[in-house]
Structure formats: C-alpha cells, structure tokens
matplotlib code that plots the C-alpha trace (Angstrom):
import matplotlib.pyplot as plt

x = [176.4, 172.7, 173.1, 170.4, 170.3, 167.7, 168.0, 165.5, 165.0, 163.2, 160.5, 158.1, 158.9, 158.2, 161.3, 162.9, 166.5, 168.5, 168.8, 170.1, 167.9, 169.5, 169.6, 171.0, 170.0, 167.3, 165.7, 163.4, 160.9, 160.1, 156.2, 157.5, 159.4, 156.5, 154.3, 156.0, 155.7, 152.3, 152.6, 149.7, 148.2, 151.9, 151.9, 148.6, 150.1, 152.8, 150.9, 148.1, 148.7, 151.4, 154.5, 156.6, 156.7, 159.2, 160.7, 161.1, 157.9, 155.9, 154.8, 153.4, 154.3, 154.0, 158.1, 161.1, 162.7, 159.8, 160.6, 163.5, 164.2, 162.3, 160.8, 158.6, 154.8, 155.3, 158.8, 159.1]
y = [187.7, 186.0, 182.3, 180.8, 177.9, 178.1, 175.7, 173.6, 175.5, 177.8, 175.5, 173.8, 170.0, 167.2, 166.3, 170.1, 168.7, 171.3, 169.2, 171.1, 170.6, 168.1, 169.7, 172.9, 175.3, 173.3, 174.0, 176.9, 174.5, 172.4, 171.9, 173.5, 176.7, 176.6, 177.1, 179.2, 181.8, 181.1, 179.5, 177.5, 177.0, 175.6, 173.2, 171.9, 170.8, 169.1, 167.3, 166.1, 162.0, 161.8, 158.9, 160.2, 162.6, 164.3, 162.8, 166.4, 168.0, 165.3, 167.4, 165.0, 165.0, 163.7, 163.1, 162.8, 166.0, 168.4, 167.2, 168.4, 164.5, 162.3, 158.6, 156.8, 155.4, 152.1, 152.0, 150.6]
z = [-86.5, -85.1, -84.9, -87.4, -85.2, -82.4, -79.1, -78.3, -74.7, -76.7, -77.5, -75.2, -74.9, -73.2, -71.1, -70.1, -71.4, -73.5, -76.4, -80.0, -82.8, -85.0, -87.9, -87.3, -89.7, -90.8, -87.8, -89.3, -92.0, -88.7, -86.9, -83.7, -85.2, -88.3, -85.1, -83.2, -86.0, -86.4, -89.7, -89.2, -92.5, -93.5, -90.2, -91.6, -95.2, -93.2, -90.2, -92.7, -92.8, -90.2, -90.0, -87.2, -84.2, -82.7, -79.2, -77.6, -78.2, -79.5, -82.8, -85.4, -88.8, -92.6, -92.8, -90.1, -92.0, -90.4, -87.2, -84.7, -83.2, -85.0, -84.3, -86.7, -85.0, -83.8, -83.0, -79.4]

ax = plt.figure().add_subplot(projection="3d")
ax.plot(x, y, z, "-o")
ax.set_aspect("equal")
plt.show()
C-alpha cells in the first residue's frame, strides 16, 4: 500500500537535510504540497496575512498547522 506520508526530500528547502514532515499524514493541506500540486488559488487563501513560516522551506503562512516545521515571526 502507497505511504500517504511524503518526505520532505521531495520538496525544495532550505537546508538539504531529510527531515519527515511532522505531521505525517497531514502533510497533504500544507503550502509546499498545496504548491507542489499547483493548488495555487488554495495557497493564496492560506498565505494571505501570515504568522509563521516553515524552517525547512521557508513557506509563509496564516497558521503553524499549514506548515510542515513551523516557527512563529519574531521568534529568535
């Protein structure tokens, strides 16, 4: 059976580790996998007023769930 979970070495990011998403399964309402299916009008409802970005591939986004590995603005 097809894993539903989808390793981060399949996305462009920022660092080349081989971090796991860390949701899991969750992985599939996120910017980067959104993006990577070309689900761009869906990105756009999500990215509109953004609070966090994610530390691997630096996708911005309105909450920390739509993210793979999130970190809030402003956090040192």
């Amino acid at each position: 059976m097809f894993d539903e979970r989808m390793e981060m070495t399949d996305q462009i990011g920022t660092d080349g580790s081989d971090m796991l998403c860390s949701c899991g399964e969750l992985h599939k309402g996120h910017i980067c996998w959104l993006t990577h299916m070309g689900l761009i009008m869906e990105v756009g409802h999500l990215t509109a007023s953004p609070t966090v970005s994610c530390s691997k591939c630096g996708a911005k986004a309105n909450l920390s769930h739509n993210v793979c590995f999130p970190v809030s603005f402003g956090c040192d």
